[in-house]
mmCIF file as gemmi writes it, N, C-alpha and C atoms, coordinates in Angstrom:
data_model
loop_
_atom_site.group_PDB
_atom_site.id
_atom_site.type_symbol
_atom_site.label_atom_id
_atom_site.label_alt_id
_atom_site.label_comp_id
_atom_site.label_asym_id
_atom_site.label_entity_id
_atom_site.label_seq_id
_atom_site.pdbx_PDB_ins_code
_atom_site.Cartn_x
_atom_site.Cartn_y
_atom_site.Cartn_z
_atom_site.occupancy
_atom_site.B_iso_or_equiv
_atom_site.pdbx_formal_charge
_atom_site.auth_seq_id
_atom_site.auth_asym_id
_atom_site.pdbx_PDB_model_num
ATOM 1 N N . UNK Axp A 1 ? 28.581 56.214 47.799 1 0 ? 1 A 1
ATOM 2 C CA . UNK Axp A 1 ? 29.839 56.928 47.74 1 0 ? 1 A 1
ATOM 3 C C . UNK Axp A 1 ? 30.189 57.134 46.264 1 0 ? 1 A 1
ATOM 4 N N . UNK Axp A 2 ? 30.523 58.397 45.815 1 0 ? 2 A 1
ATOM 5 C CA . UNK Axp A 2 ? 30.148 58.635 44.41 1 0 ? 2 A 1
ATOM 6 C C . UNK Axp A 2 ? 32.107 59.195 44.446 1 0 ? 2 A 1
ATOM 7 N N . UNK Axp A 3 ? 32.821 58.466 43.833 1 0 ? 3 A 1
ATOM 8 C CA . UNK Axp A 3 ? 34.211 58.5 43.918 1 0 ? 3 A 1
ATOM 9 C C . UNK Axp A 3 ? 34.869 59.638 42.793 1 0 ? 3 A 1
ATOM 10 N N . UNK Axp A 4 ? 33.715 59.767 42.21 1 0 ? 4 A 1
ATOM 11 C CA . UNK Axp A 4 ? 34.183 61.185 41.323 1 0 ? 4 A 1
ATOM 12 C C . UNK Axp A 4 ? 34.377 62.314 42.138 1 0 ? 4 A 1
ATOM 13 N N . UNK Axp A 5 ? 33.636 62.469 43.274 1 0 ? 5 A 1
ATOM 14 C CA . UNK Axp A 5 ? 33.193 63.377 44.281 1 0 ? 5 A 1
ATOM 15 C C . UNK Axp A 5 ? 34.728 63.363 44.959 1 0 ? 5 A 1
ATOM 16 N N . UNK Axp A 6 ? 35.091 62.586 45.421 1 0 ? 6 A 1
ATOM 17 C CA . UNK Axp A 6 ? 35.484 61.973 46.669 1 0 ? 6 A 1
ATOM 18 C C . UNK Axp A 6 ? 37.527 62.333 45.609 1 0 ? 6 A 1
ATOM 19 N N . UNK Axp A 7 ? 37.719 61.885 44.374 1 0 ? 7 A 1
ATOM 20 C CA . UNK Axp A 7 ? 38.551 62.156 43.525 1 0 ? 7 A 1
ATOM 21 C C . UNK Axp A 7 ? 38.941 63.635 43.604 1 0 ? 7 A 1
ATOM 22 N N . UNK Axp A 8 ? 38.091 64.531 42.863 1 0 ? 8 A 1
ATOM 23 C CA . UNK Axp A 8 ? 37.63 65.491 42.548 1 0 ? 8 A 1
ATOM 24 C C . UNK Axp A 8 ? 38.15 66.446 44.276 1 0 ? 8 A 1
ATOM 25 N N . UNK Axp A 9 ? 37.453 66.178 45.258 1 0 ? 9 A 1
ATOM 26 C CA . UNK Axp A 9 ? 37.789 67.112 46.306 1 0 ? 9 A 1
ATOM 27 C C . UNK Axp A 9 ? 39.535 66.447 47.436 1 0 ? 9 A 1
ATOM 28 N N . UNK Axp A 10 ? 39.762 65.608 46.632 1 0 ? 10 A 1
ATOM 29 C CA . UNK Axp A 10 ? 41.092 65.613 47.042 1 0 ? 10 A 1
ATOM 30 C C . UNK Axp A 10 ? 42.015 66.051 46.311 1 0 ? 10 A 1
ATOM 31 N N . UNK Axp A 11 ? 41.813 66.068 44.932 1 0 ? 11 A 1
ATOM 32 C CA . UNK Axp A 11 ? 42.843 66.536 43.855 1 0 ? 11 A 1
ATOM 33 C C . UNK Axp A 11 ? 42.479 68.594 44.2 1 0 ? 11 A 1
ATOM 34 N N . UNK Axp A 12 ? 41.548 68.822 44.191 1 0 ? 12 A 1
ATOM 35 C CA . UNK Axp A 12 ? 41.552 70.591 44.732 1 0 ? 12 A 1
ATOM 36 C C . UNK Axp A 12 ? 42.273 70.355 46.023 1 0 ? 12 A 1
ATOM 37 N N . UNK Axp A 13 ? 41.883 69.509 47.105 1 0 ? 13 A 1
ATOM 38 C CA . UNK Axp A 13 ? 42.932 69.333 48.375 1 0 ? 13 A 1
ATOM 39 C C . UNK Axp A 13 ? 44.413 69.966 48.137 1 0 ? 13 A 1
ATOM 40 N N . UNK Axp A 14 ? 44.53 68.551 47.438 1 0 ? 14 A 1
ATOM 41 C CA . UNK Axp A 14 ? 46.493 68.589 47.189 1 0 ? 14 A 1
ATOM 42 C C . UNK Axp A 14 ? 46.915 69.368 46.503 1 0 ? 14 A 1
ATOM 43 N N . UNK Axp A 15 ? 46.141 69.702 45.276 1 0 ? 15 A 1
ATOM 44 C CA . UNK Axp A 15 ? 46.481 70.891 44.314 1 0 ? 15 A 1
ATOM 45 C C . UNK Axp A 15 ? 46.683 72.29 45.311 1 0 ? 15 A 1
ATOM 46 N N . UNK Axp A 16 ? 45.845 72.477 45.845 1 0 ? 16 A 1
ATOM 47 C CA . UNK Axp A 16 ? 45.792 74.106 46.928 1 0 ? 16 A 1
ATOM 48 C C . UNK Axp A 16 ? 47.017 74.014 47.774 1 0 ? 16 A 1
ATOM 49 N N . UNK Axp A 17 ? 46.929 72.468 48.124 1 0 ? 17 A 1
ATOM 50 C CA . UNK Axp A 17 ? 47.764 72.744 49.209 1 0 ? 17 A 1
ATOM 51 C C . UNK Axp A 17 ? 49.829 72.763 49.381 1 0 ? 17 A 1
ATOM 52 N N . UNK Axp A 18 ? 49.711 72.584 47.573 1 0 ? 18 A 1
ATOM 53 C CA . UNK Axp A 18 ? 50.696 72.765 46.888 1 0 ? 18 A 1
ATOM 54 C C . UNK Axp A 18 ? 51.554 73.396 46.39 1 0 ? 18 A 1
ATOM 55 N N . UNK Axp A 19 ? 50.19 74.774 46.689 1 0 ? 19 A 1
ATOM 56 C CA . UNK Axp A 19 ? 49.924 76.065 45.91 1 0 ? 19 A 1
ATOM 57 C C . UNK Axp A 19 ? 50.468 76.139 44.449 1 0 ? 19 A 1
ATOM 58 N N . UNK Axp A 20 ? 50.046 75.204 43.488 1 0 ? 20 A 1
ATOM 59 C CA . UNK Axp A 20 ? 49.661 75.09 42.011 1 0 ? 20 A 1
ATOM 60 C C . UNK Axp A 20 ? 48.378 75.461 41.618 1 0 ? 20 A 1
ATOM 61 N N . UNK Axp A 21 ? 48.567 76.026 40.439 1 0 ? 21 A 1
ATOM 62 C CA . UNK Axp A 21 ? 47.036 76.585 39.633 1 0 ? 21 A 1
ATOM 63 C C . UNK Axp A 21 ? 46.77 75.272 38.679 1 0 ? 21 A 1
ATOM 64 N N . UNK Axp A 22 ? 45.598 75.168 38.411 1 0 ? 22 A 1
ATOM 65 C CA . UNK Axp A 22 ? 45.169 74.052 37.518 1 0 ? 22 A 1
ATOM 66 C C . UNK Axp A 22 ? 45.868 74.35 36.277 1 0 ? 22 A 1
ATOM 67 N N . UNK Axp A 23 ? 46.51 75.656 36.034 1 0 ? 23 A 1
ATOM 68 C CA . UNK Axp A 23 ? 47.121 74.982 34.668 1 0 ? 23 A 1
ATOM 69 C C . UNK Axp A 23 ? 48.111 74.953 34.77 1 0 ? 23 A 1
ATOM 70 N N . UNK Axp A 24 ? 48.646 75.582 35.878 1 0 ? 24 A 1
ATOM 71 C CA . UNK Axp A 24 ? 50.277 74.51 36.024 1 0 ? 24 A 1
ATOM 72 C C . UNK Axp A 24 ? 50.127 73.104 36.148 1 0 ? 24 A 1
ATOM 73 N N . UNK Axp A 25 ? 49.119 72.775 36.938 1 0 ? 25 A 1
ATOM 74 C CA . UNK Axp A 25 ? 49.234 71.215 36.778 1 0 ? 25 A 1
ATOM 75 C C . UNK Axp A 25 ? 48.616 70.257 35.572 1 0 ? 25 A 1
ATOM 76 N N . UNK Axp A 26 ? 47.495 71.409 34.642 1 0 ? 26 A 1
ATOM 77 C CA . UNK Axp A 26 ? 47.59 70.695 33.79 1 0 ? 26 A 1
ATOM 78 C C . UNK Axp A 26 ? 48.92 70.408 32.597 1 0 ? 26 A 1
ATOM 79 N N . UNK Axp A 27 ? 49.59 71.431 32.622 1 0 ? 27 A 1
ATOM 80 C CA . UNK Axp A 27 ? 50.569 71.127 32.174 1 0 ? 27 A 1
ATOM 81 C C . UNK Axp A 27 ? 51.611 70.302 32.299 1 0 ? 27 A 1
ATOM 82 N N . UNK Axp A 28 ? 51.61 70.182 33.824 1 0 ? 28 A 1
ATOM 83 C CA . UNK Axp A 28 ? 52.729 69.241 34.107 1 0 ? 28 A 1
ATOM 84 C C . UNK Axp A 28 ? 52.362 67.785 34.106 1 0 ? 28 A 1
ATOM 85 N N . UNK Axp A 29 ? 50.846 68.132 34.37 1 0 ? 29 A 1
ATOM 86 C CA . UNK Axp A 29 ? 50.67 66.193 33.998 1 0 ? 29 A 1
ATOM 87 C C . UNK Axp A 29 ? 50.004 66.29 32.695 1 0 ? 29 A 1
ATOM 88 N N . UNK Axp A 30 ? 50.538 67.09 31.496 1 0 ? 30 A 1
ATOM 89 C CA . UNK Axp A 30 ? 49.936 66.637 30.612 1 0 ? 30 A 1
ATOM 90 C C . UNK Axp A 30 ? 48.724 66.394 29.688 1 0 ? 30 A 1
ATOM 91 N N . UNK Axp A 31 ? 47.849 67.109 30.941 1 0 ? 31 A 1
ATOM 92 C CA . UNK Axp A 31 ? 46.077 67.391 30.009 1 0 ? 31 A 1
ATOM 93 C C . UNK Axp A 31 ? 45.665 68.628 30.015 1 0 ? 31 A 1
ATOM 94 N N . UNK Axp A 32 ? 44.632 68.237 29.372 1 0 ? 32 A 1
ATOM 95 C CA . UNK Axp A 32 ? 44.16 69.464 29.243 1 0 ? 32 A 1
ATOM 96 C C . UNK Axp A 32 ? 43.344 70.571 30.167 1 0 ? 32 A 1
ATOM 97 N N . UNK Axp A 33 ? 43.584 72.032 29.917 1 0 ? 33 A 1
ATOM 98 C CA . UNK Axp A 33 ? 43.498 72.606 31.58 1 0 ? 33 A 1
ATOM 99 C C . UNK Axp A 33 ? 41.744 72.689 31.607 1 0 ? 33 A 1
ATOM 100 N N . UNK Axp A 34 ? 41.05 72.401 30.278 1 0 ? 34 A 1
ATOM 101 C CA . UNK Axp A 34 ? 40.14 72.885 30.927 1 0 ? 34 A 1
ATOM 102 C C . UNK Axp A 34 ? 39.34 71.26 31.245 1 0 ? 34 A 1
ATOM 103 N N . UNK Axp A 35 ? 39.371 69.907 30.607 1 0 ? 35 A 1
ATOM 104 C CA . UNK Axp A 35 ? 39.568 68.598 31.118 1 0 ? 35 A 1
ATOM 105 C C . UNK Axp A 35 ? 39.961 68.978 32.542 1 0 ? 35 A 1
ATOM 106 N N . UNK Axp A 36 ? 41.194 69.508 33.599 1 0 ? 36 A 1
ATOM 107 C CA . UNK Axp A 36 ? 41.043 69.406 34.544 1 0 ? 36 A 1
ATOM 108 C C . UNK Axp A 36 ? 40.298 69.801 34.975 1 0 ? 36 A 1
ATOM 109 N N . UNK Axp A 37 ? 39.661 70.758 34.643 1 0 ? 37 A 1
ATOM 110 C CA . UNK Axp A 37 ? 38.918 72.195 35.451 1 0 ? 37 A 1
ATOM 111 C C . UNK Axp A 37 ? 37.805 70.992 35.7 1 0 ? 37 A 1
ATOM 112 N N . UNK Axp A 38 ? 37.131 70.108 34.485 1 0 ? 38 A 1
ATOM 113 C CA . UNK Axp A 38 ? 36.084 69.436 34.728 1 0 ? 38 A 1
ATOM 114 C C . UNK Axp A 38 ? 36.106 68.273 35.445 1 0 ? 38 A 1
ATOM 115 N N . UNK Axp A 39 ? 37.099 67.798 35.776 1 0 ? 39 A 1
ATOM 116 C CA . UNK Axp A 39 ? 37.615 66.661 36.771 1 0 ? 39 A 1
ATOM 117 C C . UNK Axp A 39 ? 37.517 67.25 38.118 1 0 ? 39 A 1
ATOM 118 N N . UNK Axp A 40 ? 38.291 68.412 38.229 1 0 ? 40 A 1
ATOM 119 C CA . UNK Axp A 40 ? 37.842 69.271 39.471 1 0 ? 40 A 1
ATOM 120 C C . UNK Axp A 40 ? 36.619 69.329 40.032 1 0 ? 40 A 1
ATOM 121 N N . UNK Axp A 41 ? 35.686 69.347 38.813 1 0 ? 41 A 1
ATOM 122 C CA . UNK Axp A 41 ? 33.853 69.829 39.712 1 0 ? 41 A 1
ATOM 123 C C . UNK Axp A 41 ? 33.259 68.443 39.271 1 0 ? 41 A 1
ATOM 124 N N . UNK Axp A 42 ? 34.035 67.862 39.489 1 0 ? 42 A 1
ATOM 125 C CA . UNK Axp A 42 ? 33.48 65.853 39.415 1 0 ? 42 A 1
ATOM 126 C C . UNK Axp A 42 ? 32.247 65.591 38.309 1 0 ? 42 A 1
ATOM 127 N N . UNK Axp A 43 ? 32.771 66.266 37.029 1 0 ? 43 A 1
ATOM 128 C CA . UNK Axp A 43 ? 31.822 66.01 35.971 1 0 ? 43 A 1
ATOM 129 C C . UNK Axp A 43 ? 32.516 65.092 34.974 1 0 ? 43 A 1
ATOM 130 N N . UNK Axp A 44 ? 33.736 64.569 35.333 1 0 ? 44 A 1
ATOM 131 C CA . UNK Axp A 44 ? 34.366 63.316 34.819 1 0 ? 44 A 1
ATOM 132 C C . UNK Axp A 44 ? 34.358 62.662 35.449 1 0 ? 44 A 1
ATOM 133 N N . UNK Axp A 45 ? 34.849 61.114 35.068 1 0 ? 45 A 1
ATOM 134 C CA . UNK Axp A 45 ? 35.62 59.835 35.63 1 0 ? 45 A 1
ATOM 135 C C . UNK Axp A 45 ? 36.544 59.707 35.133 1 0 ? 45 A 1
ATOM 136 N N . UNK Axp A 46 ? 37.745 59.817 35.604 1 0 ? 46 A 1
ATOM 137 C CA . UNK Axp A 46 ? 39.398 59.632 35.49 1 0 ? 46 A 1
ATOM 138 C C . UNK Axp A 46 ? 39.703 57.841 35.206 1 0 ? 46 A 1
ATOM 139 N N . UNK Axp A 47 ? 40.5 57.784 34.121 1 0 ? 47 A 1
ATOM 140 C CA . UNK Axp A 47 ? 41.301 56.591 33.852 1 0 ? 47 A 1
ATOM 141 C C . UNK Axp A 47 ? 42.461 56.356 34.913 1 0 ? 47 A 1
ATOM 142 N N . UNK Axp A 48 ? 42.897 55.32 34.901 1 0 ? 48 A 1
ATOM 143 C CA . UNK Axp A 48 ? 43.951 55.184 35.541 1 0 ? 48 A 1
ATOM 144 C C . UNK Axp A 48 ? 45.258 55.691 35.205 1 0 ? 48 A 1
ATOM 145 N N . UNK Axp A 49 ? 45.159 55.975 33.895 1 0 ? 49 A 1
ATOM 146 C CA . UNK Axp A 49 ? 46.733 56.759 33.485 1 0 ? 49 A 1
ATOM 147 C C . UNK Axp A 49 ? 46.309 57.864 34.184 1 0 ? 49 A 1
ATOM 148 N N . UNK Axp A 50 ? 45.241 58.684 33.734 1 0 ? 50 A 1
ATOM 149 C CA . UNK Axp A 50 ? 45.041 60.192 34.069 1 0 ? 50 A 1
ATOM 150 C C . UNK Axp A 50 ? 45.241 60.462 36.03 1 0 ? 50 A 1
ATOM 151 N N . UNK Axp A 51 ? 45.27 59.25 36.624 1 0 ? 51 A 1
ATOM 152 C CA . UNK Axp A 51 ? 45.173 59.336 37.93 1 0 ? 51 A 1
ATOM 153 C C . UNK Axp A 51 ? 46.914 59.257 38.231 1 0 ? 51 A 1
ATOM 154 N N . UNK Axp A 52 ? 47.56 58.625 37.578 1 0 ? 52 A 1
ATOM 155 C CA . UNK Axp A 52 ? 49.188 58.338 37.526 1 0 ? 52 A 1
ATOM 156 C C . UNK Axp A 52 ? 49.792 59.516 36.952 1 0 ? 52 A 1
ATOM 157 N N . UNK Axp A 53 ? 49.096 60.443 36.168 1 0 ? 53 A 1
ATOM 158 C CA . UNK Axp A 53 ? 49.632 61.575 35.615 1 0 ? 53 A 1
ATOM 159 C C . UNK Axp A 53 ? 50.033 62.803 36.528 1 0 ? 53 A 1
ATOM 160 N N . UNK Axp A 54 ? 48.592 63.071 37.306 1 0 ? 54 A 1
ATOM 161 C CA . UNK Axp A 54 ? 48.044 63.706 38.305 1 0 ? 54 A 1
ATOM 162 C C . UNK Axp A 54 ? 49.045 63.795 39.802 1 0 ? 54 A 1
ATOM 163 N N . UNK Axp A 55 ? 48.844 62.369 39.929 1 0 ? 55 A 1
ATOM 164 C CA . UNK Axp A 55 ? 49.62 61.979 41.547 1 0 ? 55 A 1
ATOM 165 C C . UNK Axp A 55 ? 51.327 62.235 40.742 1 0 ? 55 A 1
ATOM 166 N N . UNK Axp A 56 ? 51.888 61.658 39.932 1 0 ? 56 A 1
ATOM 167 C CA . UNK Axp A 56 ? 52.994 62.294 39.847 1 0 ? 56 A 1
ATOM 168 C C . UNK Axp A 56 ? 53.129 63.679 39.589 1 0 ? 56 A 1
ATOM 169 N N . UNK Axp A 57 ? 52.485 64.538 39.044 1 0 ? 57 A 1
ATOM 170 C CA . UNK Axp A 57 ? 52.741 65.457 38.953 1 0 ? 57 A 1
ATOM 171 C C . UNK Axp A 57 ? 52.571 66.858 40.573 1 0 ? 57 A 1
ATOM 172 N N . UNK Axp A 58 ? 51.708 66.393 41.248 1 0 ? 58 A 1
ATOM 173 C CA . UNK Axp A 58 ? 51.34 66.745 42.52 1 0 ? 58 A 1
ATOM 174 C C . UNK Axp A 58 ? 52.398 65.781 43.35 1 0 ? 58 A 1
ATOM 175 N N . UNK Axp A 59 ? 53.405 65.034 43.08 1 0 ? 59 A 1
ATOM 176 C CA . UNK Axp A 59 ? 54.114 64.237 44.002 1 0 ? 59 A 1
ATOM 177 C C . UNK Axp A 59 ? 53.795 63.734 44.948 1 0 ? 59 A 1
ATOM 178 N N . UNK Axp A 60 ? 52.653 63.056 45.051 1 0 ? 60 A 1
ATOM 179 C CA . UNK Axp A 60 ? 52.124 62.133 45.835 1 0 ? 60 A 1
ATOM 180 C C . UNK Axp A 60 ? 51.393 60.721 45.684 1 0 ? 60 A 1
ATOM 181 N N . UNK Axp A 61 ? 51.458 59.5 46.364 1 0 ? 61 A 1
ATOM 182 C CA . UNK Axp A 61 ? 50.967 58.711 45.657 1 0 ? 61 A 1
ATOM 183 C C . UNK Axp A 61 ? 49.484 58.277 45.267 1 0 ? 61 A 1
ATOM 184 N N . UNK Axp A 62 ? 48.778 57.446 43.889 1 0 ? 62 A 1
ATOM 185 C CA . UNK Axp A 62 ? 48.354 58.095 43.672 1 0 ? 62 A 1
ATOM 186 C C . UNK Axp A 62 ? 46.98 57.449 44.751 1 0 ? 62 A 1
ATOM 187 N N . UNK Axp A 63 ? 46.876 57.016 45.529 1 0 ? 63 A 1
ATOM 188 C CA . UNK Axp A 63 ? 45.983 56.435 46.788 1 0 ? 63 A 1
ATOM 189 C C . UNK Axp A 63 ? 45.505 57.419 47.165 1 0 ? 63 A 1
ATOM 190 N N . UNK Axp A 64 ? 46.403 58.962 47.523 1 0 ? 64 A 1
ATOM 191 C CA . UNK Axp A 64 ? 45.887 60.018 47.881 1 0 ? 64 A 1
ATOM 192 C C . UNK Axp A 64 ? 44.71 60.305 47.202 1 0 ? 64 A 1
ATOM 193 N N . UNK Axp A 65 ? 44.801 60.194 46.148 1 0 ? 65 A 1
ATOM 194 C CA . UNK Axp A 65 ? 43.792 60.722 45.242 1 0 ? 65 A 1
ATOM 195 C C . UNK Axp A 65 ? 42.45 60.246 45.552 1 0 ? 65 A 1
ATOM 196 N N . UNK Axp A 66 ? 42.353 58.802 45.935 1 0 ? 66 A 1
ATOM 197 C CA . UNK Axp A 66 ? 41.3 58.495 46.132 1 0 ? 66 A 1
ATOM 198 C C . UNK Axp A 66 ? 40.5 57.845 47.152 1 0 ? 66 A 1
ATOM 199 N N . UNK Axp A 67 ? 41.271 58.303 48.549 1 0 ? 67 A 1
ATOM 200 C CA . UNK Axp A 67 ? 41.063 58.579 49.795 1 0 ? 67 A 1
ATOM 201 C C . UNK Axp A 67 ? 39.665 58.932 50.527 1 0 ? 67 A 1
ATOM 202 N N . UNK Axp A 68 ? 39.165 58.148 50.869 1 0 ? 68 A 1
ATOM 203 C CA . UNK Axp A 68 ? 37.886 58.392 51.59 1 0 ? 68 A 1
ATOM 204 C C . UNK Axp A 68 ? 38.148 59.621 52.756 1 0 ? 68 A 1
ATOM 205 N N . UNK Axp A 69 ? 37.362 60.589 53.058 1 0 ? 69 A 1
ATOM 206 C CA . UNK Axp A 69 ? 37.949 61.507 53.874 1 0 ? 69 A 1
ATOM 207 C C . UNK Axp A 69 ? 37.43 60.761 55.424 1 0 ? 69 A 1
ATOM 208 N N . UNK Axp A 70 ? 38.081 60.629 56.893 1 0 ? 70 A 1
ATOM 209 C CA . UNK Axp A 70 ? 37.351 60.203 57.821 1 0 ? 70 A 1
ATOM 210 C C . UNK Axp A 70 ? 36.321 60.743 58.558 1 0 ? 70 A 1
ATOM 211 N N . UNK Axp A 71 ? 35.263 60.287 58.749 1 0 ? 71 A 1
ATOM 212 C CA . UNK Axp A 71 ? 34.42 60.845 59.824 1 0 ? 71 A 1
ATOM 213 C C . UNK Axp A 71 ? 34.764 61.727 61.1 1 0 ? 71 A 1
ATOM 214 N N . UNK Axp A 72 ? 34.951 62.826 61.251 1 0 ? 72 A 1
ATOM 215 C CA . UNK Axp A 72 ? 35.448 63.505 62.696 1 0 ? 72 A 1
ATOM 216 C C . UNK Axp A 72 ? 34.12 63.405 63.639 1 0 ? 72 A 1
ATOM 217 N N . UNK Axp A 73 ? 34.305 63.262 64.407 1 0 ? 73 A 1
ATOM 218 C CA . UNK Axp A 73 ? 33.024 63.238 65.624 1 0 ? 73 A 1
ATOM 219 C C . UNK Axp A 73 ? 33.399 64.544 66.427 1 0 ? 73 A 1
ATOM 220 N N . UNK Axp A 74 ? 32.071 65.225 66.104 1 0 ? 74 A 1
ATOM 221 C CA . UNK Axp A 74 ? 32.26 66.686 67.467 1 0 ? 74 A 1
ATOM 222 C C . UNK Axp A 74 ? 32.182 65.925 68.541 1 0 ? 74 A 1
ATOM 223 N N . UNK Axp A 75 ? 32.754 66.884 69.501 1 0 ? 75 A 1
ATOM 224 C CA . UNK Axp A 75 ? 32.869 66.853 71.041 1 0 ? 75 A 1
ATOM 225 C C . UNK Axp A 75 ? 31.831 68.066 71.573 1 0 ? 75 A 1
């Protein structure tokens, strides 16, 4: 389980589903937009501030962020 991955496709999650552009949110939490852009395609590893920056700025806590997605089983 590669948690950059797993980071990375929940922060595009919440970000979309927010309807914020990466540089509104880089702005609002503070980094840099194109640093997000690369956090986005999981070619970073995020600090823990940068994860507290993020979840506040997306208003959610920041656990979301790093949320295992669950297994769905077809029927």
């Amino acid at each position: 389980m590669d948690l950059r991955i797993i980071f990375a496709a929940n922060l595009v999650r919440l970000r979309r589903a927010k309807g914020v552009s990466q540089q509104a949110l880089a702005h609002k939490a503070e980094v840099d937009r194109s640093y997000l852009s690369r956090v986005e395609a999981a070619h970073h590893y995020v600090g823990l501030e940068v994860i507290g920056k993020l979840a506040e700025a997306l208003e959610v806590n920041p656990a979301e962020l790093l949320k295992v997605p669950s297994k769905r089983r077809r029927t």
